[in-house]
PDB file of N, CA, C and O in Angstrom, chain B, residues numbered from 101:
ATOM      1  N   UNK B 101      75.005 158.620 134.934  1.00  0.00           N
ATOM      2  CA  UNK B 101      73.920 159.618 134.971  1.00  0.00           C
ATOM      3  C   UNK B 101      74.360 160.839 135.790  1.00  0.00           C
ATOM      4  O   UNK B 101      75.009 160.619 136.813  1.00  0.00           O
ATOM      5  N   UNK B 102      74.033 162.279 135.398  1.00  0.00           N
ATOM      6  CA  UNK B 102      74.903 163.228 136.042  1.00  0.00           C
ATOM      7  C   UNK B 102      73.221 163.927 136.723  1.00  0.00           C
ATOM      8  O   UNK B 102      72.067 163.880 136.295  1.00  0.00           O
ATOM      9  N   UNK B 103      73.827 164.504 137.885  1.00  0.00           N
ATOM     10  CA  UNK B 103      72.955 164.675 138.810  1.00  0.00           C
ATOM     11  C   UNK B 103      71.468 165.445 138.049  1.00  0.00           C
ATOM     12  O   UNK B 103      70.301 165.065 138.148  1.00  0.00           O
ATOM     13  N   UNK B 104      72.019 166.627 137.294  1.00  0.00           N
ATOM     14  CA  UNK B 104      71.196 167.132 136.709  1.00  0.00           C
ATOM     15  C   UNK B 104      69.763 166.567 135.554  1.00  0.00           C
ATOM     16  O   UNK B 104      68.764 167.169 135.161  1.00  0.00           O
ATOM     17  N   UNK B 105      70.127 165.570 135.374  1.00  0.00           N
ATOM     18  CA  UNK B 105      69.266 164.033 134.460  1.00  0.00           C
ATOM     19  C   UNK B 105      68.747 163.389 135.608  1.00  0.00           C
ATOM     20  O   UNK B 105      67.519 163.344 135.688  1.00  0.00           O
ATOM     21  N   UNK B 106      69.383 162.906 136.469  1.00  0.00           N
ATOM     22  CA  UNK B 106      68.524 162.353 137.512  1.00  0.00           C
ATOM     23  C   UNK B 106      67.355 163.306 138.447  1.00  0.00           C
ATOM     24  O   UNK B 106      66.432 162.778 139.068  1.00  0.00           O
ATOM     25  N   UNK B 107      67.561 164.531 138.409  1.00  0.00           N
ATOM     26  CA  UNK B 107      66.594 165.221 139.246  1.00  0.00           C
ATOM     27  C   UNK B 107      65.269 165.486 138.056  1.00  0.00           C
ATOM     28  O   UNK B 107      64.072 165.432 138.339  1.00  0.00           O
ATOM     29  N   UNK B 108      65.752 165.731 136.915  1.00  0.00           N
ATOM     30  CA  UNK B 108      64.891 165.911 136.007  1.00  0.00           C
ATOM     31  C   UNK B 108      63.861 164.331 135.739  1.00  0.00           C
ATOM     32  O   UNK B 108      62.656 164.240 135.504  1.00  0.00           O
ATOM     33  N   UNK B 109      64.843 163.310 135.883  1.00  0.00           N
ATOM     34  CA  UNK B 109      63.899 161.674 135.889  1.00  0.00           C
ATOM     35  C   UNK B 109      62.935 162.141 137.039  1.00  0.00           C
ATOM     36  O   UNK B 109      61.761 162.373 136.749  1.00  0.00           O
ATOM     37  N   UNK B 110      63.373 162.288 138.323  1.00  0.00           N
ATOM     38  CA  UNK B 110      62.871 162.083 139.535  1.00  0.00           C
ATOM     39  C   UNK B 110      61.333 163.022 139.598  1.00  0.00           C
ATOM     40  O   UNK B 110      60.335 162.733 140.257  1.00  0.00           O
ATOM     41  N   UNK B 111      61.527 164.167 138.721  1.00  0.00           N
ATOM     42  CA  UNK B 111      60.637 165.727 138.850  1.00  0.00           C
ATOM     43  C   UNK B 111      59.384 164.720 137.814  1.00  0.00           C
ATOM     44  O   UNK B 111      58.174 164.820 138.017  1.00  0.00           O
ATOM     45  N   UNK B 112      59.885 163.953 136.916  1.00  0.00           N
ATOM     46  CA  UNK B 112      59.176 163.389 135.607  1.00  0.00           C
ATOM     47  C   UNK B 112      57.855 162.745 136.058  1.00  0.00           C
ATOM     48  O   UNK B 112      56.655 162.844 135.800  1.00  0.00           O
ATOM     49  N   UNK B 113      58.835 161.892 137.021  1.00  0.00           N
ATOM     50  CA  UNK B 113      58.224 160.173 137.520  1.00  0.00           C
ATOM     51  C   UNK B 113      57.383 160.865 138.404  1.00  0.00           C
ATOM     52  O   UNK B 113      56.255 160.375 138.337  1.00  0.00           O
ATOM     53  N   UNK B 114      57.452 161.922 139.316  1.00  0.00           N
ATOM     54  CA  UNK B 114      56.336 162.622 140.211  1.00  0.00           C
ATOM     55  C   UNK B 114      55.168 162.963 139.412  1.00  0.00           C
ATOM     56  O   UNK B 114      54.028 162.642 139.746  1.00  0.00           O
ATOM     57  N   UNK B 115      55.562 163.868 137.941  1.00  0.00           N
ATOM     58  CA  UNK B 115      54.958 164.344 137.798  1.00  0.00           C
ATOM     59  C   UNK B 115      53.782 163.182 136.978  1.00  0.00           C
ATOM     60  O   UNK B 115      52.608 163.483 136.763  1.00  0.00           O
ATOM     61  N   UNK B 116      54.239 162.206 136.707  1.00  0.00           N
ATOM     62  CA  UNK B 116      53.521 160.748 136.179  1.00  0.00           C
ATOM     63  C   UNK B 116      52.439 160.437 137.337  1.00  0.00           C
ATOM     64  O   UNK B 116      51.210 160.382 137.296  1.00  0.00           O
ATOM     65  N   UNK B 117      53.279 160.273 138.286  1.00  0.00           N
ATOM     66  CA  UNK B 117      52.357 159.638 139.436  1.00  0.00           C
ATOM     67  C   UNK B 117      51.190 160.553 140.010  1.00  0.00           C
ATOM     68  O   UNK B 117      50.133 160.074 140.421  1.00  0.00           O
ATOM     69  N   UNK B 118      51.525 162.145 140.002  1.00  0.00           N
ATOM     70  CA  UNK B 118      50.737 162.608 140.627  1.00  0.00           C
ATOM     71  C   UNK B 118      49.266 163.210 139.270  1.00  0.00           C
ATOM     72  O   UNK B 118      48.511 164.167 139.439  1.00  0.00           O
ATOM     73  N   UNK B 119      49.286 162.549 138.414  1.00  0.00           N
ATOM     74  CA  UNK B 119      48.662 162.577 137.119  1.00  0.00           C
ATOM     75  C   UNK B 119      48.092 161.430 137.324  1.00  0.00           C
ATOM     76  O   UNK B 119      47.038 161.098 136.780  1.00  0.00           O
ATOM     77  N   UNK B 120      48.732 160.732 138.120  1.00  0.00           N
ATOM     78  CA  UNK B 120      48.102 158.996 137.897  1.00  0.00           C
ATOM     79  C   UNK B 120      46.994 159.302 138.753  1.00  0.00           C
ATOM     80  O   UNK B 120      45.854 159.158 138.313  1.00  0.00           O
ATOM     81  N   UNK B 121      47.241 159.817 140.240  1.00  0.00           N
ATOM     82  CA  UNK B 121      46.240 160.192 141.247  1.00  0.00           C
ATOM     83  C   UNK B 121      45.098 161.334 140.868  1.00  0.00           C
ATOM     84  O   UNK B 121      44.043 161.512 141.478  1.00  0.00           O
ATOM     85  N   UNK B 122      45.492 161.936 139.908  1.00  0.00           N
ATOM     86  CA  UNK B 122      44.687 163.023 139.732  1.00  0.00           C
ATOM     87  C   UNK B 122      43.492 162.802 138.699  1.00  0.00           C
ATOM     88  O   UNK B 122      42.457 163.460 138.597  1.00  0.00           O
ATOM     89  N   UNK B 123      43.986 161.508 137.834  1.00  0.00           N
ATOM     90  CA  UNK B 123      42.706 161.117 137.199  1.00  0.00           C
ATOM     91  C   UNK B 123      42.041 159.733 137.762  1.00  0.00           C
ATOM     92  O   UNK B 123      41.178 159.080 137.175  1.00  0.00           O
ATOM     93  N   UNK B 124      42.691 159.398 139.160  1.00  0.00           N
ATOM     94  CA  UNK B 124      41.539 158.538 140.058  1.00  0.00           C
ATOM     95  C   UNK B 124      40.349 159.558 140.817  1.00  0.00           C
ATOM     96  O   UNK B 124      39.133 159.644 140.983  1.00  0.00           O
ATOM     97  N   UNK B 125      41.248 160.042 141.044  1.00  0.00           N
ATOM     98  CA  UNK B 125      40.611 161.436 142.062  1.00  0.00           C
ATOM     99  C   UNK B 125      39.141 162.485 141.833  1.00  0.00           C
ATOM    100  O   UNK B 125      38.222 162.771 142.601  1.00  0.00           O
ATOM    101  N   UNK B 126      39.451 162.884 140.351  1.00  0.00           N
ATOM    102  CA  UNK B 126      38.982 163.998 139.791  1.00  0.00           C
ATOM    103  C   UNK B 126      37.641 163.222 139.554  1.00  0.00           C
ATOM    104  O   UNK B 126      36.746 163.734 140.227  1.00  0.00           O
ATOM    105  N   UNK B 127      37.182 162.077 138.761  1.00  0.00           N
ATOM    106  CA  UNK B 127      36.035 161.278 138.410  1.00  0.00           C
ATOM    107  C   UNK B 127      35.609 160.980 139.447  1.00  0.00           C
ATOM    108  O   UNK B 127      34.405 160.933 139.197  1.00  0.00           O
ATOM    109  N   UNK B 128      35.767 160.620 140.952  1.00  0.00           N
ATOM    110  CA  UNK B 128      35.061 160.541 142.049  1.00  0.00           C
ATOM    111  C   UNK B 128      34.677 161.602 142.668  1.00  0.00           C
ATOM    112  O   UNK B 128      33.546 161.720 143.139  1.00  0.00           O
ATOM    113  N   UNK B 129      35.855 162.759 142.751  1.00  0.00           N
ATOM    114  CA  UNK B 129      35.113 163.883 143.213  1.00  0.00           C
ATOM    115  C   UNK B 129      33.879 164.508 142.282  1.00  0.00           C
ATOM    116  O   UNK B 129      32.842 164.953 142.773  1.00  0.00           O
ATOM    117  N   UNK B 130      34.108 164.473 141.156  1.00  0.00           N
ATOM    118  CA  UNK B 130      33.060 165.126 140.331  1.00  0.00           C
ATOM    119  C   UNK B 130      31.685 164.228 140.264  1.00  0.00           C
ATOM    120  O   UNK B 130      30.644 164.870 140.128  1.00  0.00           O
ATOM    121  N   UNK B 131      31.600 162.902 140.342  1.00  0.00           N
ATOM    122  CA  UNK B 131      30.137 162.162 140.979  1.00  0.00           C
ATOM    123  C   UNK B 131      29.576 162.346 142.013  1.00  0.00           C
ATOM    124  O   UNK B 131      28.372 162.230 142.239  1.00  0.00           O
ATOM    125  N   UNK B 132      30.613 162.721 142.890  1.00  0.00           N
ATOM    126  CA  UNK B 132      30.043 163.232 144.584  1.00  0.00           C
ATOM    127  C   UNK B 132      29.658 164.479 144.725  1.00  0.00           C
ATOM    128  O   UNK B 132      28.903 164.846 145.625  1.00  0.00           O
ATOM    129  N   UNK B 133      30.174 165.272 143.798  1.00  0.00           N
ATOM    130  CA  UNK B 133      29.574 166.527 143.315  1.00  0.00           C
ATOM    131  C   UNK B 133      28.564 166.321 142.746  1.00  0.00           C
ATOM    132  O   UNK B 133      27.542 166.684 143.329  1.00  0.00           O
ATOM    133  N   UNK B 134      28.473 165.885 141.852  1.00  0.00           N
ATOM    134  CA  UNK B 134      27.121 165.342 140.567  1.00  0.00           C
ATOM    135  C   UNK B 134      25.987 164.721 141.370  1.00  0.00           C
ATOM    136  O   UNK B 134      24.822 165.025 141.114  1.00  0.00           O
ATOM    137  N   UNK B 135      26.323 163.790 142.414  1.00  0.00           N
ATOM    138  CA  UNK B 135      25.506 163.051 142.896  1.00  0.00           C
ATOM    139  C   UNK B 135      24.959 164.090 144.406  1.00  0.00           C
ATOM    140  O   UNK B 135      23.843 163.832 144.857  1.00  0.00           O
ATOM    141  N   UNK B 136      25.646 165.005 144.967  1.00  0.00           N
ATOM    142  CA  UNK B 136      25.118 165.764 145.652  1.00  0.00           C
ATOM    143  C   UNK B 136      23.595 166.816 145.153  1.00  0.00           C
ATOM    144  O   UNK B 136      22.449 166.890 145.597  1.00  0.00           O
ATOM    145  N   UNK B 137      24.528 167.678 143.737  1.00  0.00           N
ATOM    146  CA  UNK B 137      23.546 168.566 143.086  1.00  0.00           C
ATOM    147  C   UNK B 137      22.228 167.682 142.349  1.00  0.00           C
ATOM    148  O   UNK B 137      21.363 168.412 141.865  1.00  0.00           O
ATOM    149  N   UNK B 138      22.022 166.342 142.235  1.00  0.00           N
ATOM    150  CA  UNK B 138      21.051 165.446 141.815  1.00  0.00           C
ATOM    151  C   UNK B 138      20.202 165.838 142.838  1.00  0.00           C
ATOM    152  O   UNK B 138      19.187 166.503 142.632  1.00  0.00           O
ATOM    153  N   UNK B 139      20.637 165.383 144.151  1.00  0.00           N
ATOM    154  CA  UNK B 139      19.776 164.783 145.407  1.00  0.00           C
ATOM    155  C   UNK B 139      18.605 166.189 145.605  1.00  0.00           C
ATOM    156  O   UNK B 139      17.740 166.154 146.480  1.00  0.00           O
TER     157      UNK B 139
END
């Protein structure tokens, strides 16, 4: 594997994970929002 493939895996797998967090994230913040403008 030549360096340039591995930084591009590495940029990938972030960009996976931080997608992974961002659709735990986004549905709780937006109920706590939702559930604020209810109250």
């Amino acid at each position: 594997m030549d360096p340039l493939t591995l930084v591009i895996y590495a940029i990938h797998c972030a960009e996976k994970s931080f997608h992974g967090v961002l659709s735990v994230v986004a549905p709780a913040a937006y109920q706590l929002c939702y559930a604020d403008l209810s109250l």
